[in-house]
N, C-alpha and C positions, 0 to 999 in steps of 0.2 A: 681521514681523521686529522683533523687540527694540534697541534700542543696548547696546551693552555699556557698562556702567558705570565710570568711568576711577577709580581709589583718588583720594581728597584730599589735594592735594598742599600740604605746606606752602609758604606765600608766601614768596619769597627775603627776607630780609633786606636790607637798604640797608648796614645796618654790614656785612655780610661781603660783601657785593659791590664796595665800597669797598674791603676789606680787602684782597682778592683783586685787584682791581688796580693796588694800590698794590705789592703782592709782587708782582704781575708786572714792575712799572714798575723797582723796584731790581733783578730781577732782569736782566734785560732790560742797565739798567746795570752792573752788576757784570760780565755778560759780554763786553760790549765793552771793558772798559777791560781783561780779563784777556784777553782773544782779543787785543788790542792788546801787550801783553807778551808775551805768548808768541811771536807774527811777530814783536815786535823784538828777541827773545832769541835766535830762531835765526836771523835777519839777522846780527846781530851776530857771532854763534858762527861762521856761515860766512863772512861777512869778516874774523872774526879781528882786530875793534876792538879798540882796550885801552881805550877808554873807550866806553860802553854807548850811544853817538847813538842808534842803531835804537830801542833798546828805551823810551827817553827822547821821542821822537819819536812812534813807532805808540801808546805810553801815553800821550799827549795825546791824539792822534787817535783815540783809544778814547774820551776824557774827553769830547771835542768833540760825535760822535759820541751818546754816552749823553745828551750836553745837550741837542742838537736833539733828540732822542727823545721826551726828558721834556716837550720843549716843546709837539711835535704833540700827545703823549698826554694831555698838560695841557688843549687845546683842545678836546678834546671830553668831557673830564670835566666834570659838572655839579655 
């Protein structure tokens, strides 16, 4: 029996693997802070605030949220 012979694979790059979790990393944030608006837009809408608390509140804790994120994701970046 033969092995089959595997194609050669290019080596990954350092710069795109970097790159790539660094766009993960904003995305990552960008979605919490926008998932946080949005529960406090329809908090808001359903209590029929006149001044936006919810939405003002859940977008920090979106902001909060993405900080600690970046922190752990930081940690084990080399």
């Amino acid at each position: 029996m033969t092995k089959k012979e595997k194609p050669n694979k290019p080596p990954k790059s350092p710069i795109n693997n970097k790159l790539l979790r660094f766009t993960g990393i904003a995305t990552e944030m960008l979605g919490a802070i926008l998932l946080g608006l949005w529960i406090g837009g329809l908090l808001d809408d359903y209590w029929a605030t006149e001044t936006p608390y919810f939405t003002v509140l859940f977008m920090l804790l979106g902001v909060a949220a993405s900080i600690w994120s970046l922190m752990r994701n930081l940690k084990h970046f080399k």
